[in-house]
C-alpha positions as CSV (number, residue, x, y, z in Angstrom):
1,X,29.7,-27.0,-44.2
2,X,27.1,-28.6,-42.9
3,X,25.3,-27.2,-39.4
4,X,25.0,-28.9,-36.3
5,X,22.7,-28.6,-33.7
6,X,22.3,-29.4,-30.2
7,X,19.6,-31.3,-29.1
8,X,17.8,-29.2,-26.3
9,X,16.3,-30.6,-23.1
10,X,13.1,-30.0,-24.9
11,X,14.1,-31.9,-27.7
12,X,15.5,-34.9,-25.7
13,X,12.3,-34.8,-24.0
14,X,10.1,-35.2,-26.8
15,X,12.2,-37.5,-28.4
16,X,11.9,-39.6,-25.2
17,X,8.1,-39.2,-25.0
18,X,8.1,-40.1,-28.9
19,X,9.9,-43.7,-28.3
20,X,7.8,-44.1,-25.3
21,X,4.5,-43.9,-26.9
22,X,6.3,-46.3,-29.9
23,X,7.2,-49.0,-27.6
24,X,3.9,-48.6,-25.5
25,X,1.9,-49.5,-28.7
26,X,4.1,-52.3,-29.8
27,X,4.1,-53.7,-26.2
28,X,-0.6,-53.3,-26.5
29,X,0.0,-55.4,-29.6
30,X,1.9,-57.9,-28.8
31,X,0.0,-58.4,-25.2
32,X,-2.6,-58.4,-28.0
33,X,-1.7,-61.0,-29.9
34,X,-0.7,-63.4,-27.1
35,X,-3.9,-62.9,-25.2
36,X,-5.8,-64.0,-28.6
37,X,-3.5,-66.8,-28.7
38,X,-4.3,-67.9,-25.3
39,X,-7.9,-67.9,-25.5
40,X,-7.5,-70.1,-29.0
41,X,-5.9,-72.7,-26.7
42,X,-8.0,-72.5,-24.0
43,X,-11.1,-73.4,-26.4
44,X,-8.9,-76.2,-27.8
45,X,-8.0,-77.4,-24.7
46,X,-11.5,-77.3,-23.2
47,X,-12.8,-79.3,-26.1
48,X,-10.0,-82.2,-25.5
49,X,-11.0,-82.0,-21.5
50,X,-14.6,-82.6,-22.5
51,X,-13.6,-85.4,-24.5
52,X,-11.3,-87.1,-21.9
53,X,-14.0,-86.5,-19.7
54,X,-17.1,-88.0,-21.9
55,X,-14.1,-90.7,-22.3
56,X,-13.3,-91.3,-18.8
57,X,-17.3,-91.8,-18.2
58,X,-17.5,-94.2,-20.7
59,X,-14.9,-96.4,-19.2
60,X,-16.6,-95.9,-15.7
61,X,-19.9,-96.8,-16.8
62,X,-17.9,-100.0,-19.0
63,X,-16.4,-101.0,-16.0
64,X,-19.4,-100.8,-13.6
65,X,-21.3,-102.8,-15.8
66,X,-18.8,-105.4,-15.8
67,X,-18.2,-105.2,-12.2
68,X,-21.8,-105.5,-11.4
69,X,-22.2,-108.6,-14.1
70,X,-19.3,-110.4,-12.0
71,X,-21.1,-109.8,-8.9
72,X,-24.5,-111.6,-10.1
73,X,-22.0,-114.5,-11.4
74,X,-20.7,-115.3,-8.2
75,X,-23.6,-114.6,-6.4
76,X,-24.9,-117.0,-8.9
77,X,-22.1,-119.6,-7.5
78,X,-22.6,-119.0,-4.1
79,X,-26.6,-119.7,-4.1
80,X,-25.8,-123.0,-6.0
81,X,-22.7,-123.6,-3.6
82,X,-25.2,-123.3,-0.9
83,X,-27.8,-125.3,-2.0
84,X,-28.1,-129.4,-1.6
């Protein structure tokens, strides 16, 4: 016959710190792992932002050079409007 046991309060309590102590590590891993992946995206996303930004200036600076050629144009027109 084979013997059985009972489990003591002892035993239910070390089993329960023993599972506690598993999950706690699995749970540092994982929290781990995610924060790693994160800061992975964060430096790929910053690098995108710069370029939007560097992109975004470019277009400014495109468009305030246009801008301020159309300006001299029809200042241009106005001073020979003007004149007899």
């Amino acid at each position: 016959m084979d013997e059985k046991q009972l489990a003591t309060k002892a035993d239910l309590a070390a089993l329960k710190t023993e599972i506690l102590e598993a999950v706690g590590g699995m749970l540092h891993e994982v929290e781990t792992k995610l924060l790693g992946a994160f800061f992975q995206y964060q430096e790929h996303a910053n690098i995108r932002f710069q370029k939007i930004t560097a992109d975004v200036a470019n277009i400014n600076a495109s468009s305030d050079l246009r801008l301020n050629n159309l300006e001299q144009r029809v200042i241009q027109l106005e001073k020979r409007a003007m004149m007899p």
